[in-house]
N, C-alpha and C positions, 0 to 999 in steps of 0.2 A: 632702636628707641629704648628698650627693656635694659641694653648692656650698660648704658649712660649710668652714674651712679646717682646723678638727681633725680634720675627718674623714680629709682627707687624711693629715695629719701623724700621726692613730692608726693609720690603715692603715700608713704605712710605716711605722713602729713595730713591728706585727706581723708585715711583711714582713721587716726587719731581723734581726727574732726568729726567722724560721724560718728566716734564710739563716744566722747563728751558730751552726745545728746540723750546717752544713756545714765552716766556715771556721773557720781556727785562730787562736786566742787567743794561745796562747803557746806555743813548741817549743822543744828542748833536751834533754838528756840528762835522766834521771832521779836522783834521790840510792838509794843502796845498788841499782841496777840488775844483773844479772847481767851483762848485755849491752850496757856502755858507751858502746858505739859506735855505736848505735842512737839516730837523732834521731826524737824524738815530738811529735808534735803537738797539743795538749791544743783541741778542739773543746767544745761546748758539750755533744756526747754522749760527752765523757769520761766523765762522773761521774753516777751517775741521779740524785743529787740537784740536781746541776747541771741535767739534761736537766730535771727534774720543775720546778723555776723557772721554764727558759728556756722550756718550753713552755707553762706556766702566765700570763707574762708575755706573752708573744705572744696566747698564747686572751683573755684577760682584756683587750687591748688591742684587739682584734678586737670582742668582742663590748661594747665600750665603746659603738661605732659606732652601734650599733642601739637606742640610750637617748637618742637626740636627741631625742625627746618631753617626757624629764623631765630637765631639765639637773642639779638637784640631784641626782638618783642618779650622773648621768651623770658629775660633777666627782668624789665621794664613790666611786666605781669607778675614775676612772681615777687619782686619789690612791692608791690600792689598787693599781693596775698598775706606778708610783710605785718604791711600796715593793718590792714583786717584783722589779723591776728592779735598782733599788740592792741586793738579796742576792744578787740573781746575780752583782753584777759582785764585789761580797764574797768570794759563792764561789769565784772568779777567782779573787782575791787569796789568800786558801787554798789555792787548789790548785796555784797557780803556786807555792809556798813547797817542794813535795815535789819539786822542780828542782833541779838545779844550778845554783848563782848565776852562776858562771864560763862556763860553756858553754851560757848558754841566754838567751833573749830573750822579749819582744814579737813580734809582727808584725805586717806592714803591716794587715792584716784585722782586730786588734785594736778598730780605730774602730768597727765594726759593734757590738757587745755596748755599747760605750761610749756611740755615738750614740741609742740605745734611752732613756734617760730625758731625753735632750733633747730629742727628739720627744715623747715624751707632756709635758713640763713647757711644751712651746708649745701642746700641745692644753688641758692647762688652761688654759693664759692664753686661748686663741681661746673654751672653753667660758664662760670666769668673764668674759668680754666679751660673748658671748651675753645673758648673765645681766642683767646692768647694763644692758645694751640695753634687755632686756624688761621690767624693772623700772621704766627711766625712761621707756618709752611709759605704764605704766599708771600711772604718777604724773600723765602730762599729760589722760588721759582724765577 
């Protein structure tokens, strides 16, 4: 299971995902804030529907891991982790809009939430390599 290379690249996947509940996405003032002068930093547990993504795309990437038996499920799941991913970072982009364009950024920790569907997009390729492998041994038999 460990020697697979998606495995690795799903684990940090999921790793990723649970460090983006820590690290901030995007900081800056707020639009219509009370408190202008207050810089915020918009985490992955800003928003629960953000958190309810992030953490759903983390589990779902996690538990990809342990379907190494059946790679067809295994591809068809983490296409599924995929998509979760790309609405999370959606959701980002939504929530970062409730900002101040002027007084507010990115940051460096940004990569983390972004790196998330590159890693699982090379575990499909390592799983759909898998695949092709197994296929073209049973073709020779």
């Amino acid at each position: 299971m460990i020697q697979r290379i998606q495995t690795v690249f799903l684990l940090i996947a999921s790793t990723l995902g649970i460090l983006s509940l820590k690290t901030s996405f995007y900081a800056g003032h707020r639009l219509n804030d009370a408190i202008p002068k207050e810089v915020i930093n918009m985490t992955a547990s800003y928003n629960i529907l953000l958190t309810t993504f992030t953490v759903a795309t983390a589990t779902v990437a996690l538990l990809t891991i342990f379907l190494f038996k059946n790679r067809k499920l295994q591809m068809k799941i983490a296409i599924t982790s995929l998509v979760l991913s790309f609405i999370t970072l959606l959701l980002y982009y939504w929530q970062s809009k409730s900002f101040d364009a002027n007084e507010s950024s990115l940051t460096l920790t940004a990569i983390i939430p972004m790196a998330i569907p590159v890693m699982i997009i090379l575990a499909i390729r390592g799983i759909y390599k898998d695949e092709k492998l197994i296929k073209s041994v049973d073709r020779l038999r």
